[in-house]
C-alpha positions as CSV (number, residue, x, y, z in Angstrom):
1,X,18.8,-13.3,-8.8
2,X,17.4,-16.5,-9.5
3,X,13.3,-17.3,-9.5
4,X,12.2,-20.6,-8.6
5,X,8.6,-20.5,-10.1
6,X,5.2,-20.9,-8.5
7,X,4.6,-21.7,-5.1
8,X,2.2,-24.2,-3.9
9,X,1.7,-27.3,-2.0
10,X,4.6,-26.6,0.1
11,X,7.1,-26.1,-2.9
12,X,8.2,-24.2,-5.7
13,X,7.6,-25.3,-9.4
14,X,9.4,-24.1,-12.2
15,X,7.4,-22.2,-14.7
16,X,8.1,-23.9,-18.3
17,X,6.9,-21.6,-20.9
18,X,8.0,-19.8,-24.0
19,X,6.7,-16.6,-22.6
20,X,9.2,-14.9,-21.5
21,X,9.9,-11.6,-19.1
22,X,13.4,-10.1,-18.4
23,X,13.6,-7.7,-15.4
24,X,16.7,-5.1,-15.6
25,X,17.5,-2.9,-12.9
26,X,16.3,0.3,-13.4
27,X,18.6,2.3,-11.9
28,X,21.4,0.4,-14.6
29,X,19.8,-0.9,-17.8
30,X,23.0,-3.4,-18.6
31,X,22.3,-4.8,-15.6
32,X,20.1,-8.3,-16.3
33,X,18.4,-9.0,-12.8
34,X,16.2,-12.0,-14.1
35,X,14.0,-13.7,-16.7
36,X,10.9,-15.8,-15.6
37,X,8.3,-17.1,-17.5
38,X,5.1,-16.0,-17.6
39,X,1.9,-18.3,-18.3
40,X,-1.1,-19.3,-16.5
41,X,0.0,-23.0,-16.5
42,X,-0.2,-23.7,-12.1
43,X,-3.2,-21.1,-11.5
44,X,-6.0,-24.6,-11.0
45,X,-3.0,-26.1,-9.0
46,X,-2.5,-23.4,-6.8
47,X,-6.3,-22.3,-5.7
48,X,-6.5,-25.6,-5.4
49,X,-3.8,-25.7,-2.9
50,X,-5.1,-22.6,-1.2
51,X,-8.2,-24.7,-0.5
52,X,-6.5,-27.2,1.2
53,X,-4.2,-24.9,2.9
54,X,-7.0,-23.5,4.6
55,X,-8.6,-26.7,5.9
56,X,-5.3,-26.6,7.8
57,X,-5.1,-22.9,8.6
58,X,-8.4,-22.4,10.2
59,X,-8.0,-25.5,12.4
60,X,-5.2,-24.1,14.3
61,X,-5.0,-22.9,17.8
62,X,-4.3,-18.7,18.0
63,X,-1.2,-19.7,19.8
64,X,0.1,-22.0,16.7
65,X,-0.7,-19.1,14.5
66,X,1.5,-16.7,16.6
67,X,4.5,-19.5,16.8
68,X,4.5,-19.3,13.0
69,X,4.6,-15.4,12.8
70,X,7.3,-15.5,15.1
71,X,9.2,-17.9,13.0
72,X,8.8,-16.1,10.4
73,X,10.0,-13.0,11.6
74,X,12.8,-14.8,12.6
75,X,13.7,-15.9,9.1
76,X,13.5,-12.5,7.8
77,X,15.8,-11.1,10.3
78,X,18.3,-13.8,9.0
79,X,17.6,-12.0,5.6
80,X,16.6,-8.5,5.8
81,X,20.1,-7.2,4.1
82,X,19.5,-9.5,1.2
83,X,15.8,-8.9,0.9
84,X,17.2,-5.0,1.2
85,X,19.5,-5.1,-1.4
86,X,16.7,-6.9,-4.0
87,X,14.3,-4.3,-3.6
88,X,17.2,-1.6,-3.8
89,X,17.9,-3.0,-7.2
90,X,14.5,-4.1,-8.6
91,X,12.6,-0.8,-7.6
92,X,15.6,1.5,-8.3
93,X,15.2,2.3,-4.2
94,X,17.7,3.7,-2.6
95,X,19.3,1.4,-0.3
96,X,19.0,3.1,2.7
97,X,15.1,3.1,2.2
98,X,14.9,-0.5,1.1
99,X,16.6,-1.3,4.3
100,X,13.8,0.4,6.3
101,X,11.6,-1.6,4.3
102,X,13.2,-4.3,4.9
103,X,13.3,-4.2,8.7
104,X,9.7,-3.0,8.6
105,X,8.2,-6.7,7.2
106,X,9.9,-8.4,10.6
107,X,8.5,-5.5,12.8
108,X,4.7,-5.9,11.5
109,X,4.5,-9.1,12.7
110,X,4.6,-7.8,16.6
111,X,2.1,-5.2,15.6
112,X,0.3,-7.4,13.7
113,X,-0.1,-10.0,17.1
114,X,0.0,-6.6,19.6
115,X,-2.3,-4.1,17.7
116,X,-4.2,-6.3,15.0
117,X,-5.5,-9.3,16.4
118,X,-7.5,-7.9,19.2
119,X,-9.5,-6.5,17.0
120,X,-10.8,-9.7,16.1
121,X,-11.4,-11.2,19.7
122,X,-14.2,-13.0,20.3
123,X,-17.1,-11.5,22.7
124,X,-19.5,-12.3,25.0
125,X,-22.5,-10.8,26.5
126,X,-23.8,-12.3,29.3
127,X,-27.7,-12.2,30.0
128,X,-28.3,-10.4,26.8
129,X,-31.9,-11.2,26.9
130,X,-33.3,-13.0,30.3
131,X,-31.9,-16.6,30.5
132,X,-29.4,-16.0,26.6
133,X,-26.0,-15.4,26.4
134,X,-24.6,-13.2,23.4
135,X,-21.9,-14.2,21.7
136,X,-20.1,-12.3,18.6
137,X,-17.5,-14.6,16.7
138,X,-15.0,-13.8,14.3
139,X,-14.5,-16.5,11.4
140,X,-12.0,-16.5,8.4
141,X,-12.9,-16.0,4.7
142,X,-10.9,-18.6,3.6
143,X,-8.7,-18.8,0.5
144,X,-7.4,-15.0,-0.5
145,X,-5.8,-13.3,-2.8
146,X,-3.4,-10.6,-2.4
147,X,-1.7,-8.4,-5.3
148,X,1.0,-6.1,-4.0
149,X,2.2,-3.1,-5.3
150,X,6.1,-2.9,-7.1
151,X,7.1,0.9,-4.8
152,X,6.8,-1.2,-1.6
153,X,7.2,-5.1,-2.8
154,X,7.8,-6.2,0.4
155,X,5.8,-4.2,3.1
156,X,2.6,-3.5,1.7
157,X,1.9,-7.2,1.1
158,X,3.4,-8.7,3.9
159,X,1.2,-6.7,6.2
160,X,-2.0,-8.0,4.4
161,X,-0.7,-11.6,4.5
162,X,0.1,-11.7,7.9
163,X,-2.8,-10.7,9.2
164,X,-5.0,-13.0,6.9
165,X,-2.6,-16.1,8.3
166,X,-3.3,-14.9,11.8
167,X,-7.0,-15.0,11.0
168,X,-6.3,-18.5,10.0
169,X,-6.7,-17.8,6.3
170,X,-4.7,-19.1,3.5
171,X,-3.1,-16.8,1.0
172,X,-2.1,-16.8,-2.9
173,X,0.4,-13.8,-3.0
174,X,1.4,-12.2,-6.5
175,X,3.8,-9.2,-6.8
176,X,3.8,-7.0,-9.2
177,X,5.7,-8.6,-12.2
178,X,8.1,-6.2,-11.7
179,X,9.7,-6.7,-8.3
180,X,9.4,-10.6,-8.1
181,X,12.8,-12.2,-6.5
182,X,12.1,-8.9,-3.7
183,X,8.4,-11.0,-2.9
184,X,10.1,-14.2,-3.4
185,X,12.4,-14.4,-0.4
186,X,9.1,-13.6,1.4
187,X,7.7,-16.9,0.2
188,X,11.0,-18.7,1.2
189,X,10.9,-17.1,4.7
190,X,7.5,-18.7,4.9
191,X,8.3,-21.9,4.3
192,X,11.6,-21.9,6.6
193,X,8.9,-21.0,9.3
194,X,6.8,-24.4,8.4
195,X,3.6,-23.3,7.6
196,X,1.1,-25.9,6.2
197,X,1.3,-27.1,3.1
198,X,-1.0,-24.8,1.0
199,X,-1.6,-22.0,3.9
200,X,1.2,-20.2,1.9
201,X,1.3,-19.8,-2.3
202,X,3.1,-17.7,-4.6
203,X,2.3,-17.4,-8.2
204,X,4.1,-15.2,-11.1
205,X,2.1,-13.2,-13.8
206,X,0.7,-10.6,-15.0
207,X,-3.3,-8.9,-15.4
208,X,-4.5,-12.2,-17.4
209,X,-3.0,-14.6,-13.9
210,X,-4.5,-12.3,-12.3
211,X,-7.9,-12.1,-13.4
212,X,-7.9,-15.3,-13.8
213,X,-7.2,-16.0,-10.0
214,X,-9.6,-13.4,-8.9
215,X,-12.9,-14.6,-11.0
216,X,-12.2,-18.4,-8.9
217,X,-15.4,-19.0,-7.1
218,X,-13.3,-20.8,-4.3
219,X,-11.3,-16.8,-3.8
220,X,-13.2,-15.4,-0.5
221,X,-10.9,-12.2,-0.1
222,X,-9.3,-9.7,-2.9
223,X,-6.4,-7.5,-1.3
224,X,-5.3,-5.2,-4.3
225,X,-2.8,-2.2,-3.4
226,X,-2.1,-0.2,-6.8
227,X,-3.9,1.9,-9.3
228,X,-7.2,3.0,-9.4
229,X,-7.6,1.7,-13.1
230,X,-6.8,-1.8,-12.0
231,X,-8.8,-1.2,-9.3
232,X,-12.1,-1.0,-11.0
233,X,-10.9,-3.9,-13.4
234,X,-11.1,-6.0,-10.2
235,X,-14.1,-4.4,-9.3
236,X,-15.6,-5.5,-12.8
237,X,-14.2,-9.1,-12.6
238,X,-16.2,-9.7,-8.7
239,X,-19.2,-7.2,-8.3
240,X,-21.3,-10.5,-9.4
241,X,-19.6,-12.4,-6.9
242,X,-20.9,-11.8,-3.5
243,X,-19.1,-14.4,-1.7
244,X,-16.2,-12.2,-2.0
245,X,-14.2,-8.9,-0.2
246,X,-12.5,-6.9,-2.2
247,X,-10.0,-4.6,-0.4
248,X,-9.1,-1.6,-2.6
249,X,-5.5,0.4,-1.5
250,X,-5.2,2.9,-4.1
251,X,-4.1,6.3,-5.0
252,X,-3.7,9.5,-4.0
253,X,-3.1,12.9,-5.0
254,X,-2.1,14.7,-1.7
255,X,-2.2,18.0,-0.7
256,X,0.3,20.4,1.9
257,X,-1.5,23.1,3.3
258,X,0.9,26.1,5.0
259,X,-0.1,28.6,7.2
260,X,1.2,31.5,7.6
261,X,2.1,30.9,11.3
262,X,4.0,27.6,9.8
263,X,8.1,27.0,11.5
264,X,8.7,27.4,7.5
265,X,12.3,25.3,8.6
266,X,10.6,22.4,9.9
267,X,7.8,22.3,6.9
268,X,10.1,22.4,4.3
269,X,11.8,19.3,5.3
270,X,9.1,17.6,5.9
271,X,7.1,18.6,2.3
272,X,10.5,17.8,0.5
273,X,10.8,14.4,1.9
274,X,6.9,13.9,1.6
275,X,7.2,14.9,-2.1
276,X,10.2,13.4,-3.4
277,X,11.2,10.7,-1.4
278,X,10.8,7.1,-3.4
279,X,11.0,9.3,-6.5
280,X,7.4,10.2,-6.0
281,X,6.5,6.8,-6.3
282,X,4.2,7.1,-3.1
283,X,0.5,6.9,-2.9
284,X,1.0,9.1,-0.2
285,X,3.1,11.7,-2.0
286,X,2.5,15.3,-2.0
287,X,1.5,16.8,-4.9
288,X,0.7,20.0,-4.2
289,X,1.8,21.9,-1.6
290,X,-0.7,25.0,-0.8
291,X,0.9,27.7,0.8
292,X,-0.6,31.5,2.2
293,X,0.3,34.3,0.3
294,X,2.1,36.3,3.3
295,X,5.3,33.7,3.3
296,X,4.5,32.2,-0.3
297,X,8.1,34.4,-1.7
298,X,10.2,33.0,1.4
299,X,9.0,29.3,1.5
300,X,9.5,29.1,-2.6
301,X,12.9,30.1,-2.3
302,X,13.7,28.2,0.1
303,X,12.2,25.1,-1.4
304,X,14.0,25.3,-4.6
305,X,17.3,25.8,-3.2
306,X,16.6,22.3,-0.7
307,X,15.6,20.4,-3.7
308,X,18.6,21.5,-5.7
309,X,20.7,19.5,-2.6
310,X,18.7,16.6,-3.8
311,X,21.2,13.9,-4.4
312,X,20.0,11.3,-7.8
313,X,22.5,8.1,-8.4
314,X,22.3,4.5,-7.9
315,X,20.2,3.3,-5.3
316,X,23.7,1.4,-4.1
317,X,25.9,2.8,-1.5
318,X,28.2,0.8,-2.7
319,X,28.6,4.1,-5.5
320,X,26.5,6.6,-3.0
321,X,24.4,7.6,-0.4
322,X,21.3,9.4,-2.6
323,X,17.9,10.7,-1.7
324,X,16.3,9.4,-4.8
325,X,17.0,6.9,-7.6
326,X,14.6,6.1,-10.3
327,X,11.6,5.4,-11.7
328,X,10.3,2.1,-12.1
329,X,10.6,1.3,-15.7
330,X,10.4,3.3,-19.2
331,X,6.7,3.4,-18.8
332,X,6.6,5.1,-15.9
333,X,9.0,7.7,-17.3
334,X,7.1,8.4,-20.6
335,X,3.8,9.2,-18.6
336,X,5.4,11.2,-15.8
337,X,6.8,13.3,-18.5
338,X,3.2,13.6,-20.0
339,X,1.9,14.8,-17.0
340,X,4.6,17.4,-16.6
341,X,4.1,18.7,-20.1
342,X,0.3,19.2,-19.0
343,X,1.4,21.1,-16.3
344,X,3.7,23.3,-18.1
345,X,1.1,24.0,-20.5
346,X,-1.3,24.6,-18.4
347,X,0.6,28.3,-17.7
348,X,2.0,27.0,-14.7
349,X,5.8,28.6,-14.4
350,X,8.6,25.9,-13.7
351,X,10.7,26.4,-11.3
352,X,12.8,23.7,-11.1
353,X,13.1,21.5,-14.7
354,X,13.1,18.0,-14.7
355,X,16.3,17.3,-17.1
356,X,18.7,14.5,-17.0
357,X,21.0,13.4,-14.0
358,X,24.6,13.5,-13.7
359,X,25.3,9.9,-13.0
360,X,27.7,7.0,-14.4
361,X,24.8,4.4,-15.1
362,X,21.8,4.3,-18.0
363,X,18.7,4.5,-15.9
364,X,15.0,5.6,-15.7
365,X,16.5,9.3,-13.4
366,X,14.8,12.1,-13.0
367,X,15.7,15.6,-11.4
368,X,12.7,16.7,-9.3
369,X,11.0,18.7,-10.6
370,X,8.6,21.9,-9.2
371,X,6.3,24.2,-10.6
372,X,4.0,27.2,-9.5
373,X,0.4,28.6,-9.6
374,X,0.0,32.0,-8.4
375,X,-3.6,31.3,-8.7
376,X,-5.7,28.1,-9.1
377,X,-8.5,28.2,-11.8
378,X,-10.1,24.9,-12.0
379,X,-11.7,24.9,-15.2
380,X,-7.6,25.4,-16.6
381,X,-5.6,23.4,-13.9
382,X,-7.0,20.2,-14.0
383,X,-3.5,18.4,-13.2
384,X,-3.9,19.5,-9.5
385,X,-6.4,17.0,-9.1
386,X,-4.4,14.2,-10.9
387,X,-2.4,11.4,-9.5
388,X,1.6,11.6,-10.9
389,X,4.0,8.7,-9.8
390,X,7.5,10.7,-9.7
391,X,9.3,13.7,-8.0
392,X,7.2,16.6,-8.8
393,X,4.9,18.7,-7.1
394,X,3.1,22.0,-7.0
395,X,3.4,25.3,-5.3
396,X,0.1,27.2,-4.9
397,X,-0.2,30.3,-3.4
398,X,-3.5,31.4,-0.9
399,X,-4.8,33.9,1.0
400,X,-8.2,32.2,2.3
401,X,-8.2,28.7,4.1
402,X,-11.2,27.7,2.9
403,X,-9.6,28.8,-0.6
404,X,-6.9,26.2,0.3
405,X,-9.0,23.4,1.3
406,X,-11.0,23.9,-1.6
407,X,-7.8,23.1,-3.5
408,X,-7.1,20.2,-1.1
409,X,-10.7,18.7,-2.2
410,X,-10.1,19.3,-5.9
411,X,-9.2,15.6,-6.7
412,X,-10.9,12.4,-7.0
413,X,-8.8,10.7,-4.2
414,X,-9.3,11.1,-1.0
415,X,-6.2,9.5,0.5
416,X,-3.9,11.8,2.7
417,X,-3.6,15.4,3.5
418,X,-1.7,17.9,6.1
419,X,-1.6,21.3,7.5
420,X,1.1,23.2,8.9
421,X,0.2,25.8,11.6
422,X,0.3,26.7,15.0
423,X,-3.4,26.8,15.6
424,X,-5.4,24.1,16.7
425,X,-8.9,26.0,15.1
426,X,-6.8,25.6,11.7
427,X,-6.1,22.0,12.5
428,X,-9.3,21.0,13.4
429,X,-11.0,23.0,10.6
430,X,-9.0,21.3,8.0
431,X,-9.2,18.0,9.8
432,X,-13.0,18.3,9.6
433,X,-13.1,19.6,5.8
434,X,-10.5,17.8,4.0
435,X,-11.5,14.7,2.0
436,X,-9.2,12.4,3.2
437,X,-8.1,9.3,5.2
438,X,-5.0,10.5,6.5
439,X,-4.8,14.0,7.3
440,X,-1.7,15.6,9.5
441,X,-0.8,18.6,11.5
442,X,2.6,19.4,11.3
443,X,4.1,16.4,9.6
444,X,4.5,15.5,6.1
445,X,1.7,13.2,4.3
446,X,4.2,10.4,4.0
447,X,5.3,7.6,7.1
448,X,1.7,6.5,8.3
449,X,1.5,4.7,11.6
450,X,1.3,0.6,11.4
451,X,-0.6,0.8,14.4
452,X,-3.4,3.0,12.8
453,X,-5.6,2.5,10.0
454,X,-4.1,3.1,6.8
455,X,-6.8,4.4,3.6
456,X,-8.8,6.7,1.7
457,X,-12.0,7.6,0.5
458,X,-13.1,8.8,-2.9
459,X,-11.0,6.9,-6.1
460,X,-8.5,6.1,-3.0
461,X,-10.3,3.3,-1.9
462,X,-13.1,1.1,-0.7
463,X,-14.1,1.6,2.7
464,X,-11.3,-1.3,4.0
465,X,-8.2,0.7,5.4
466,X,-5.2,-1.1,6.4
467,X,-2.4,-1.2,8.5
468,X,-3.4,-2.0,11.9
469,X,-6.9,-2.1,10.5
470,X,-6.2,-4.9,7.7
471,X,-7.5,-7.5,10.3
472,X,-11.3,-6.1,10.0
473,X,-11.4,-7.5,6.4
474,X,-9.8,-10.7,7.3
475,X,-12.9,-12.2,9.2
476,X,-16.8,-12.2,9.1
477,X,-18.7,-12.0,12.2
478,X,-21.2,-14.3,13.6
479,X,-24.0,-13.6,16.0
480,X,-24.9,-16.4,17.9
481,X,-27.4,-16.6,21.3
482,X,-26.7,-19.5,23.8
483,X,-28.7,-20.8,26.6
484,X,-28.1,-25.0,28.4
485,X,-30.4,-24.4,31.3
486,X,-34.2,-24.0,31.8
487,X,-34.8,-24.7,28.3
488,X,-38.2,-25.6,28.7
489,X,-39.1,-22.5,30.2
490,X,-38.4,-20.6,27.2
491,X,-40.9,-22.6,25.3
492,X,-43.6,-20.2,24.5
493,X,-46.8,-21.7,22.6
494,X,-48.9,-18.5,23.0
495,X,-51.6,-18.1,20.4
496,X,-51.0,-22.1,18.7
497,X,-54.1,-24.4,18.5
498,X,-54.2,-26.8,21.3
């Protein structure tokens, strides 16, 4: 995989620095993907390019905008295999899921015209007050910056970018230094699509490029998708600024909740895939899945014997065809196995052990892993409330739903939840009590809609959900009142000295 550098001005530019970063794939540590180097040297260049990019963005027609969407969307169906593979191999995704990935950043682009941009229409209220006409207008930010997320390199980002270019914004884009060819051919599938120079840039770093880029008085709009730590560092580095929107996607520590009325067949599907699927590397994840006491035996059994069909290889089905892969790096590994160790002792039994995998490569695998709680104390189970990025969750038995939405609440995020159940009082009880953005009836936390809004409350971020929604934070509004005709009738001197 080769990186080209920084992007800006219309081209790349080779970063030339001693600093150094080698990506391997994660899935097979011999396996040298890249190196790149890493130094603040464009970051003036490219803001500056930003600026100039939006001069141009702003300027054009909605119908120009579109055109270049659509060309873009076209050069990303001439690539979606490759841009499949590279997340396959930098995220340690299966390649089955990277290719739904994949085909997902062409799709967005008709939702993102279709679903997004009326949102922003302009209005018009006639006769508003006698003689005026209202009018509410939606204007760009200007220059933004978005930093995407390394579980979803691709998707995540792209649907922020697209709809601040259909807004007429311009962009700087940074991945996450860890999937950065995967975000590249994005950049490349830009420029094939001949946006103006600037509307478009691309720059390669880490939390100092990042800061750096974020503090720029000439950055309008922050789009951050990641961590709640990192969060509140950007948070720090702008609440001075208030020129700026800051759009906060973070996590999430997502509860199940089962009836006892629950089609236990269909639920356990759907929890497995919502807990394990990416290798838990989901914001979206369950965590803990809260089941009633009167089928807590049945659905536990069932459960562990489904996750012990869980296959774990490499993410290529060029070896196999598995359900999970691998954590992201080393890191991610040492503090998934922290939190695990927490849960164990906490006095939680395990049920399933997370111990090595079976597989022909060196690699960041995991087995998934499952423990239960026969009863939730909250004062000795604090991990129920934490986020954990990999395949683990817990099984928590009930016997009172407000007991189990209790549970559901007992977190700082507020991201997604779901019941399962036959009763629509159930639904709409938990619907109405649990903290949460998302929250589902019958189906799994995981696979949100593009074409509804997509965010939490709580630590899971700041009032500006995306998906379909993204557009809302992509434009200020502007009141104006019009009138051409009788002017002078309007005149009012009442109560001025003659």
């Amino acid at each position: 995989m080769k990186l080209q550098g920084n992007y800006f001005k219309g081209q790349f530019h080779p970063i030339k620095t001693d600093a150094h970063f080698t990506k391997y794939c994660p899935a097979d540590l011999s396996s040298n993907l890249w190196n790149t180097g890493i130094a603040p040297e464009h970051t003036s260049e490219i803001v500056e390019s930003a600026i100039n990019g939006f001069s141009h963005m702003r300027k054009l027609s909605i119908e120009k905008r579109i055109e270049l969407l659509q060309r873009y969307k076209e050069e990303v169906l001439k690539r979606v295999d490759e841009i499949a593979i590279a997340i396959a191999l930098e995220v340690g995704k299966p390649l089955w899921e990277a290719k739904t990935e994949a085909k997902a950043v062409a799709a967005k682009v008709d939702v993102t015209i279709k679903d997004s941009l009326p949102r922003i229409k302009d209005k018009t209220i006639e006769n508003i007050i006698a003689g005026l006409n209202g009018h509410e207008i939606h204007k760009p930010l200007g220059p933004c910056f978005v930093i995407g997320p390394f579980n979803f390199p691709c998707h995540l980002a792209n649907g922020q970018i697209l709809s601040l270019l259909l807004a007429g914004n311009s962009i700087v884009f940074k991945p996450s230094e860890k999937t950065i060819y995967s975000a590249q051919i994005l950049i490349e599938c830009f420029h094939s699509a001949g946006f103006p120079k600037g509307s478009v840039n691309f720059v390669v770093g880490g939390p100092n490029i990042a800061s750096e880029i974020t503090k720029h008085k000439s950055i309008k709009g922050v789009f951050f998708t990641g961590s709640k730590n990192v969060g509140l560092k950007i948070l720090e580095n702008t609440y001075t600024d208030l020129s700026k929107l800051v759009a906060l996607e973070l996590g999430g520590k997502n509860s199940s909740i089962i009836h006892e009325d629950a089609d236990i067949d269909h639920t356990l599907v759907q929890v497995l895939t919502a807990a394990y699927l990416t290798t838990g590397q989901r914001c979206t994840s369950t965590g803990n899945v809260i089941v009633h006491n009167k089928i807590l035996n049945e659905f536990k059994d069932k459960f562990k014997s489904l996750i012990q069909r869980i296959h774990v290889d490499h993410p290529s089905e060029f070896y196999s065809t598995p359900f999970m892969s691998t954590l992201i790096d080393e890191q991610a590994v040492a503090t998934f196995n922290t939190y695990v160790d927490k849960v164990q002792s906490s006095g939680a039994e395990t049920i399933l052990e997370h111990g090595p995998v079976d597989t022909n490569f060196k690699g960041h695998y995991l087995m998934p892993s499952l423990h239960f709680l026969e009863k939730f104390n909250a004062s000795s189970h604090s991990f129920v409330g934490e986020e954990v990025f990999g395949p683990h969750c817990t099984i928590i038995g009930y016997d009172d739903l407000d007991e189990a939405i209790e549970i559901a609440n007992f977190t700082e995020f507020g991201l997604a939840g779901s019941v399962f159940t036959q009763s629509p009082e159930i639904y709409n009880k938990c619907l109405d009590e649990v903290q949460s953005g998302i929250f589902n009836l019958n189906r799994s936390t995981v696979g949100a809609s593009s074409r509804l809004p997509f965010g939490g409350i709580k630590s899971s971020g700041n009032y500006h959900p995306a998906a379909v929604s993204t557009i809302d934070a992509c434009v200020y509004k502007v009141a104006s009142l019009e009138t051409f005709e009788n002017t002078s009738k309007l005149t009012d001197l009442t109560g001025l000295k003659t």
